[in-house]
Every structure is written in C-alpha cells, then in structure tokens.
C-alpha positions in Angstrom: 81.6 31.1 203.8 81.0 27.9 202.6 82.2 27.4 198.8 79.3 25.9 195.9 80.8 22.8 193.8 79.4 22.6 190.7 79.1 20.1 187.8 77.7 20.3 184.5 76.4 17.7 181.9 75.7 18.5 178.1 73.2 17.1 176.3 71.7 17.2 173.3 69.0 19.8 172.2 65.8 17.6 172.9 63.2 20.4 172.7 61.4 19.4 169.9 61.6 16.2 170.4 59.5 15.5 173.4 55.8 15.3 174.4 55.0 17.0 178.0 51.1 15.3 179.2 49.2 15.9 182.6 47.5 13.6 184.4 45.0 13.8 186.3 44.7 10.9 188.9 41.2 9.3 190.0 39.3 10.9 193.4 40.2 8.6 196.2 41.7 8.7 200.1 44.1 5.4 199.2 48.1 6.6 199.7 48.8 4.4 196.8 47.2 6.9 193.9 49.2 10.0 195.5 50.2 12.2 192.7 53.9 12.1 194.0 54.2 8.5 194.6 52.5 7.9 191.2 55.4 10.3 189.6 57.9 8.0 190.9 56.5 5.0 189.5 56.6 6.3 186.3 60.1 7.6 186.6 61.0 4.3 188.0 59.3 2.2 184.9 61.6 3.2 182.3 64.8 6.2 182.2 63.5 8.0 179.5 60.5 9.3 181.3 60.5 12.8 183.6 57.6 13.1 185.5 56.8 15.5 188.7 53.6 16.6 190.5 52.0 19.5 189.5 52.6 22.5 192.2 50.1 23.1 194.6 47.9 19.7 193.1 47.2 16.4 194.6 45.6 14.9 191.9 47.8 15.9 188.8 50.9 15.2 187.3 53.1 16.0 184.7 54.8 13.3 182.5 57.5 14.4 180.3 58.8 11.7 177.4 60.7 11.5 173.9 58.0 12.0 171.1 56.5 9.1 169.5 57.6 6.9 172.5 55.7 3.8 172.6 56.1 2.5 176.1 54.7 5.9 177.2 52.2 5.5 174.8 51.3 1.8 176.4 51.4 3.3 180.1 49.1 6.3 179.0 47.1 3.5 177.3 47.3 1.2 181.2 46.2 4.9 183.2 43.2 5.2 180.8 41.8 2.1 181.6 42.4 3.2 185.7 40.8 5.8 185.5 43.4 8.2 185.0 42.4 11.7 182.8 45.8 12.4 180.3 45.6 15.6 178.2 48.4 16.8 176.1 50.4 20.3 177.3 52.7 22.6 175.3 56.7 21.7 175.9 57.3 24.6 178.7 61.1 25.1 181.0 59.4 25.1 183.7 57.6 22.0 183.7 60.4 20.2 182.1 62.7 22.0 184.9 60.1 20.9 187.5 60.2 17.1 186.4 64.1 17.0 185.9 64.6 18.3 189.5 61.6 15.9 190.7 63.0 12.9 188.9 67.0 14.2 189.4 66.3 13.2 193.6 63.6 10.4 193.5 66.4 8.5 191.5 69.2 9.6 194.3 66.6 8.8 196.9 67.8 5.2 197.9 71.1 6.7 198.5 70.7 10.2 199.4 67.9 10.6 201.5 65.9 14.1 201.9 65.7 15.4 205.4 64.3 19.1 205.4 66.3 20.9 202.3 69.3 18.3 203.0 70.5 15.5 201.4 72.4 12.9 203.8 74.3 9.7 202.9 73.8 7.8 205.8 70.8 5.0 205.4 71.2 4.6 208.9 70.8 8.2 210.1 67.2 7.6 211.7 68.5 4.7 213.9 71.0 7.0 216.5 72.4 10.3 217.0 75.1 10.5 214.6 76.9 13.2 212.6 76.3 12.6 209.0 77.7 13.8 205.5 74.7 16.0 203.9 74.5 18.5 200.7 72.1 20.5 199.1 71.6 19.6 195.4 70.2 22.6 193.0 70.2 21.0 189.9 69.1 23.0 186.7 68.4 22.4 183.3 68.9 25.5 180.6 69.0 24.9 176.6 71.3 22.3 176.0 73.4 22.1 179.8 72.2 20.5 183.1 73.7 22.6 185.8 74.1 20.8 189.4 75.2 23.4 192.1 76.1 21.5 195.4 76.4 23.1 198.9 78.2 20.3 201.6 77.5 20.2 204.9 77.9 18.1 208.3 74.8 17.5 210.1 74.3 15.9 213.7 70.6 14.3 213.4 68.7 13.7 216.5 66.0 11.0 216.3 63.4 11.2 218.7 63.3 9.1 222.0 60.5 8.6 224.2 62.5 10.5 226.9 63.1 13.1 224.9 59.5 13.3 224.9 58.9 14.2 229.1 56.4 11.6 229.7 55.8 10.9 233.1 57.5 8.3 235.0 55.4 5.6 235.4 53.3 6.2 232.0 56.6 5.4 230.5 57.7 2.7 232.4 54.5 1.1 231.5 54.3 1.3 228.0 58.4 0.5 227.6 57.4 -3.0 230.0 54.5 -3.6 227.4 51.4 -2.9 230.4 50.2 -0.1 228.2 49.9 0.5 225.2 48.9 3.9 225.0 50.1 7.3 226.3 47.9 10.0 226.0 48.9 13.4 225.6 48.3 14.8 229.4 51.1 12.4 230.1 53.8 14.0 227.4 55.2 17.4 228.5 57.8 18.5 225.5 55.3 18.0 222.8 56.7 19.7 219.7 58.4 17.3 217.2 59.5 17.5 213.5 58.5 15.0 211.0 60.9 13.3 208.3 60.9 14.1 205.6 60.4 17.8 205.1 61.0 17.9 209.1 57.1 19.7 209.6 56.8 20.8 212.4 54.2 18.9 214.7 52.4 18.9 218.1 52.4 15.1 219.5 48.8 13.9 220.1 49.6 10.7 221.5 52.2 7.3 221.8 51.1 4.1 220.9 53.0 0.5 220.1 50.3 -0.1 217.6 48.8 1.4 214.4 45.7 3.3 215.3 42.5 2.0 213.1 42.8 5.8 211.0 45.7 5.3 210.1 45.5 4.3 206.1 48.1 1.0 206.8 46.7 -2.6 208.3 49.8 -3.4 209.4 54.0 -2.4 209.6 55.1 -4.3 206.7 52.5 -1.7 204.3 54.0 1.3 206.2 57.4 0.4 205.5 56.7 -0.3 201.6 55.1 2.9 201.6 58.0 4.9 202.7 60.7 2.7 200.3 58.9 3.5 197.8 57.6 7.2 198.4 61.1 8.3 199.9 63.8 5.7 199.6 63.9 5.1 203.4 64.3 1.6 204.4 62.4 2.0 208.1 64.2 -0.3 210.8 61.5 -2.1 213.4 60.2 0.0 215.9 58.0 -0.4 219.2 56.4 3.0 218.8 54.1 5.3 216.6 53.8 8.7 217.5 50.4 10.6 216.6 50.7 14.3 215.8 48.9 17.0 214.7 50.2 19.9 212.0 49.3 23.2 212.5 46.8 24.4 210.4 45.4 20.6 210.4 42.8 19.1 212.2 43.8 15.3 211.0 45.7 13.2 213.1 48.7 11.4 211.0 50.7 8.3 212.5 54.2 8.4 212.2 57.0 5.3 213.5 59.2 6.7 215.9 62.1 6.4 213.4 60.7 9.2 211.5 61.0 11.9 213.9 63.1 13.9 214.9 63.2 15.5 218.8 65.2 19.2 217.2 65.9 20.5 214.2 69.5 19.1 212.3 72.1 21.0 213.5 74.7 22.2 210.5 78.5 21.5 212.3 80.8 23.8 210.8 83.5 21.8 209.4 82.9 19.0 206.8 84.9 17.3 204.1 83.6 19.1 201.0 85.6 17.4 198.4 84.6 14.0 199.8 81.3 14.8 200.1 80.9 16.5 196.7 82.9 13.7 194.7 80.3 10.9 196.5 77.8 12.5 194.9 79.3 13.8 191.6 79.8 9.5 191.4 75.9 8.8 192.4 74.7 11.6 189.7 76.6 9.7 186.8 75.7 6.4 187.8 71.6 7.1 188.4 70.9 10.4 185.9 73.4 9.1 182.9 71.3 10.3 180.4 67.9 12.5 180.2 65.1 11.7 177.9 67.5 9.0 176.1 70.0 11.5 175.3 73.5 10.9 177.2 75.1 13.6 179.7 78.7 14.2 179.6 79.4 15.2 183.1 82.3 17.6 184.0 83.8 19.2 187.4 84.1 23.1 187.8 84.6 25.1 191.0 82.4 28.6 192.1 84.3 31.4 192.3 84.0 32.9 195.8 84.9 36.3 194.5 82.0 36.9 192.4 79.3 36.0 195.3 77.3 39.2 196.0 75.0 38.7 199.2 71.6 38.4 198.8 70.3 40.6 201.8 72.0 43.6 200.6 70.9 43.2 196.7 67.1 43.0 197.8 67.8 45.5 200.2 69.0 47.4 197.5 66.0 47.1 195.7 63.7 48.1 198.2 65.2 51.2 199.0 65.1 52.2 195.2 61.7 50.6 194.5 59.8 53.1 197.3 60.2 55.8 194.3 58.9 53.8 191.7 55.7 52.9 190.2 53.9 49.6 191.0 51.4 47.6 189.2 48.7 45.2 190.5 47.2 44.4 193.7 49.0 46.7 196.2 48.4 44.1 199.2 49.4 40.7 197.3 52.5 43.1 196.5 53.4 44.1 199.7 52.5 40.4 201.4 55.0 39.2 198.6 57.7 42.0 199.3 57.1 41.9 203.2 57.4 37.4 202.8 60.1 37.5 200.5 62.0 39.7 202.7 62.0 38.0 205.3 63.4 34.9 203.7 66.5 37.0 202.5 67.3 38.2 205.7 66.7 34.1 207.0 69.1 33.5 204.3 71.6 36.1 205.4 71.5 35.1 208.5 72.9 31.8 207.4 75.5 33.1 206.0 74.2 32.0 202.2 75.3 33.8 199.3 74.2 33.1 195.8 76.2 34.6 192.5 74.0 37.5 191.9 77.5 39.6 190.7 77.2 38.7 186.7 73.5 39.2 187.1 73.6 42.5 188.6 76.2 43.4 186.0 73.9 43.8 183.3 72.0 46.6 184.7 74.6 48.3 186.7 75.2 51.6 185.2 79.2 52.5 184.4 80.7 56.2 183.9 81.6 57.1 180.3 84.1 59.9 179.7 82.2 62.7 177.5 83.6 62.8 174.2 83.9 65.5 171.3 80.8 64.5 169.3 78.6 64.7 172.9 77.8 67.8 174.6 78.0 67.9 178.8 74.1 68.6 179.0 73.4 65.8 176.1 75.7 63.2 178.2 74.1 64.0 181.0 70.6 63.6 179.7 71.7 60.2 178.3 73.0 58.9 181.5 69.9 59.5 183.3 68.0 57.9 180.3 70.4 55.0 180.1 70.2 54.6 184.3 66.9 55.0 184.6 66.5 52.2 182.1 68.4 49.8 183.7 66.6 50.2 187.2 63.4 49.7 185.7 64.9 46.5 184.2 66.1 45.0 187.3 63.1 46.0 188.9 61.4 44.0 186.5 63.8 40.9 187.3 63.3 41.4 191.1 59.6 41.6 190.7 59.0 38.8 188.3 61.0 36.5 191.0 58.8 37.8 194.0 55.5 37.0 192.1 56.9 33.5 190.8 58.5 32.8 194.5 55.5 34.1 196.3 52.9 32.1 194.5 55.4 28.7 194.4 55.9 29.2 198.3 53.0 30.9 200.6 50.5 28.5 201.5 47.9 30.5 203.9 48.2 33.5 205.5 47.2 32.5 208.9 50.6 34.0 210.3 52.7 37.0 209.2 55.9 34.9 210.0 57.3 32.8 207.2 56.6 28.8 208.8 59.7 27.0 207.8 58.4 24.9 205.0 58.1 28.4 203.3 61.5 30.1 204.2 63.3 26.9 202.7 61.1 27.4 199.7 61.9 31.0 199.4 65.5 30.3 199.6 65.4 27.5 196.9 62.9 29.5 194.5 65.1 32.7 194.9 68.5 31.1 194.2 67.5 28.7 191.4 65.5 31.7 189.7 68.7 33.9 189.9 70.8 30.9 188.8 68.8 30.4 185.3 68.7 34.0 184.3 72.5 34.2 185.1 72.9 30.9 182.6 70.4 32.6 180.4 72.3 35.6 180.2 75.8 34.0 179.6 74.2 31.8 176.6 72.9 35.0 175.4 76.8 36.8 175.6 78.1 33.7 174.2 75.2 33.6 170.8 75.2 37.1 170.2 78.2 37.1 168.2 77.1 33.9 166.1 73.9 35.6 165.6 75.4 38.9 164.6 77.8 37.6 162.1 74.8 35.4 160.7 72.8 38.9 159.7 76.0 40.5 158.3 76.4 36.9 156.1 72.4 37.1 155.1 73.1 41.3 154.3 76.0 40.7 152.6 74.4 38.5 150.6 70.9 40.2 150.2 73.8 43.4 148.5 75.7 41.0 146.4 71.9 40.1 145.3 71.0 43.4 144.6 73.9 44.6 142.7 73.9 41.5 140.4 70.1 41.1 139.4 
C-alpha cells in the first residue's frame, strides 16, 4: 500500500472578499480562444487571479479575483471590447475549488507536466523510454486551509516509434529515407495509440512528415507555442505527425510523434517517496505562495495508514444495505450512476487505492450503549433502531449525493456500458476529493462546536443576568 503525503497551507478567510465572474468566449474554430487556454492566460497575467473552465463548456469560463480589483477590472474591460460576454456569479466552493485546482497545476505545468492523472518531473520524458519520478496531486481548498494530498509513484513512459507502429517494410523505409511522405493506414498494423496529455485513447489514421492542410497550425513553430503554452510542454523537433481518430469522433486531429505514447505508463513499484514528495512540496511554495493575494504558510504532515478504510468494501457496503431502502428520482439515471460508479470503485480496488473514509464513516456508525436505570430494555431497544436507522439514511444520503455529483462531473455518453478510461480516472478523482472535503468539513465542525456552544451559554447567560436585573 502506497502511503499519502500531505501538506497544508493556511490562509486567510477571503470569502467575502472576492468577486467570482463567467465568461463566455466568442464563437470561433481558432485554438487560440479555447476556454482552457484562455484560463491560463489569465492565471498567468497576474497571481491574484483563479480562473478555470467551466465543466462540460467550451466557450465559458470562470474568473475568480479579490473584490474591487482593478487590473481584473481592466482585463474584463480588454474581453469586452473582444467580444467576450462577462456576467457576475455568486462566490460558490465549488467554483472557487474548481479554479484553485485548475490554476494550482497550470502554474506547476512547466515543471510537472500532466500525463493521464500523473504528474512527472522529467521535461524530457517524451524524448526516450525512461523511468520517471511522477505523483498525483489532490489539492483542496476548505474554509480557511488549502489541503494538498500527494500519491508518489515511478513511471516507465514509452513514447511512440514508428516501429512500434507495424508498418510495412518498405512503406517505412521510404518515408524514414524522405521518398514518401505519407503512410496510409493499410500500411500500419498495431494501430491503437494514446495521446498526451490525458493519454486518449486513439486509432492511427495515417503518418505524415508534414502538417496536413486541416490541421489548425501553418507550420511547427505555432504547434509548439501552442502546447508551451496550453500544457507546459516544450516539444523537441520531430520528422513525424501522426493522424488519429477518437472514438466517438469523426475529426481527424494531428499530433507530433513526441506526443504519443505506443502503451499505457506503467506504475514500477518502488519509488523514492520522500524525494519525490519534498520536490514538489519545494515547487508548490515557490509557484502557489499566496492565493488571491493572501500568503499560505505551508506545513508537512504524514497520512496515517491505519485509518485508510478501502473504498470497494465501503460502497459495497452501501449497496448491499441500499437494496432495502427507498430511492428517489429517475430509477435509470440511478442505476446507470450506481452501475458506473461501481465499477470505478472496483478499478480503484483493483489498484490497490485506498482513501481515508474511517473518520468519515465514523459519524454514522452506530456504537452499543449499555442500558441504564432511567431506560427500560424495550425503550433502548426502540431507540437503537431509531438512532440506527437514522444514521443509515444519513450515509445513504452522503453516498448518493457523491454518485449524482461524480456521475454528472464524469459520464460523457452512453455509447458503452464500460467505464472508457477518461471516465474511471475521473471517477476516482471525484470520489476521493469529495470524500476528502466532507472529512475536512466534518473535523472543522468537531473542532467549532465547542466555540460555538460556549458562545450560546455566554449570550444565555447574559440574556438571564438581563432578565433578573431589568
């Protein structure tokens, strides 16, 4: 079982003082007015401003900035006058969560570069078959903490080669000696790929040593901009572009050969955790030092191992209990859900991933009380059924909620039963950051109860003292 590092950064309370707007980008094809790539120029112009695509949107984004700022007032002022629609929105979590995690990598990105749900510090890592120091990065922000859960790994990244690729003999010879410049599919045998950087899969069209005239770049040197500045990646020269096709998609995209992989990344089992984890704790500090202008004061903690409780068997818990239970809503978008969301627990227990569900489940797990001399047998009894029955429908309610919420974040179409891999990497991400946050929302709640409690008893106290000296 591989152990979670963890660091955490406090900051000041901010909610009130920030202005959440959406924008909603112009209709055009042109890769430069992309509603991600847009987000990271704003994130980039100044490190006050969060911004993040809007989920399952093209054309909007949100843009998160400290009240009253005026530079974000000038750049609304500069997307107005582009074209660009900008409407105020209420201060929500989620967006702000959404644009903290969206901004938290783009500003890692020139040093830890995404590749599927990993993060690998290698700039190189596209140029040869190498083993590389990878992590994945969870960060999280609740109330007044930023919470960064880390999970280090080793991967060994294969970048595609044209021989990896079965191409005929004397197709390949060709095109490598420069007397053709295009191989068609017919020629290409072991035609399933996966494209950096969500590694999608792919089916390979066609090879050519040029940029087809679809393709939305004139020449290499846009290409290459493109990717700096949409992923971090600094693209080395290459003598090939690979044409595929995604399932699901009848558009042919263009891809340099440097930006496929032949296999998925293979997770080696040993890896220098505290190496890895203190790289980044050092990258974090140095690119996110503050949030919305207000500093973070980084510190180290460890997860405990001991109070991990596996996922599959607390959703398999669930299920068995939830067949007696009432259900609400559309009985086959519930099912679909349950059936999906199952199936990316067991892909997650498969791998040997564990996420701390043990102070979670804690609140609604029901614990034996010895019967006492005010409390009759049948009157206990009747109170422990009342009492358990509560807290099952309460962590019903939990499961559910995070089924809907991962279900609508993650399902794209429904032309498979299967869960594709883009979704069972979103599953597993949705599922353990939504778990994470009501964990931290339930240990601020322990630790404010008692303030809160001994506030009223001040405010009755004082209310008595009132009354009994008019």
């Amino acid at each position: 079982m591989s152990e979670d590092n963890i660091f955490n950064g406090d900051i000041e309370d901010f909610w009130d003082k920030i202005d959440i707007y959406v924008l909603e980008l112009p209709s055009t094809d042109s890769c430069e007015l992309s509603a991600p790539l847009i987000a990271r120029k704003i994130i980039f112009t100044n490190i006050l401003f969060l911004a993040s695509p809007v989920s399952r949107s093209y054309k909007n984004i949100y843009f998160v900035f400290p009240t009253n700022n005026a530079i974000a007032r000038n750049m609304l002022n500069e997307f107005a006058k582009q074209g660009f629609k900008s409407l105020p929105n209420s201060v929500s979590v989620e967006i702000v969560q959404d644009c903290f995690t969206f901004t938290y990598l783009a500003r890692l990105s020139s040093i830890w570069f995404r590749v599927g749900r990993f993060l690998v510090n290698d700039r190189k890592f596209f140029a040869s078959t190498a083993n590389c120091d990878a992590l994945i990065a969870e960060p999280t922000i609740v109330f007044k903490q930023i919470t960064v859960n880390v999970r280090c790994h080793k991967l060994r990244i294969s970048p595609l080669q044209l021989k990896d690729l079965g191409i005929e003999n004397n197709a390949l010879s060709e095109f490598i000696s420069g007397k053709r410049d295009h191989i068609s599919q017919k020629s290409i045998s072991n035609k399933t790929v996966f494209v950096l950087p969500l590694l999608s899969k792919a089916i390979v069209v066609s090879v050519t040593n040029y940029l087809p005239p679809s393709a939305p770049f004139t020449n290499f040197l846009q290409l290459r901009s493109y990717w700096k500045n949409m992923y971090g990646y600094r693209l080395p020269e290459v003598n090939a572009f690979i044409n595929v096709l995604f399932y699901a998609n009848s558009k042919v995209f263009t891809y340099p050969i440097c930006c496929v992989l032949s296999r998925e990344p293979v997770v080696l089992l040993r890896c220098n955790s505290d190496l890895i984890f203190s790289a980044f704790y050092q990258d974090s500090a140095a690119k996110i030092p503050q949030v919305l202008g207000f500093n973070i004061e980084y510190t180290k903690m460890k997860h405990e191992d001991t109070s991990k409780f596996n996922l599959q068997a607390a959703i398999d818990s669930i299920l068995n209990n939830s067949k007696n239970s009432e259900t609400s809503g559309s009985s086959q978008v519930c099912s679909a859900a349950t059936e999906k969301f199952s199936q990316a627990c067991s892909h997650g227990s498969q791998s040997s991933e564990t996420i701390d569900f043990k102070s979670t489940l804690s609140l609604f797990k029901y614990t034996k009380r010895k019967p006492t001399s005010m409390q009759s047998p049948n009157k206990l009894a009747d109170s422990v059924m009342a009492e358990a029955a509560r807290n099952m429908r309460d962590f019903l309610s939990v499961y559910n909620s995070m089924t809907y919420e991962c279900f609508n974040r993650c399902v794209q179409n429904f032309n498979s039963r299967d869960l594709t891999v883009e979704e069972t990497d979103c599953f597993e991400s949705c599922s353990t950051k939504l778990v994470r946050v009501n964990h931290r929302l339930m240990s601020v709640f322990v630790q404010l109860t008692p303030q809160m409690l001994e506030k009223r008893q001040k405010e009755l106290a004082e209310r008595a003292s009132q009354s009994n000296n008019p």
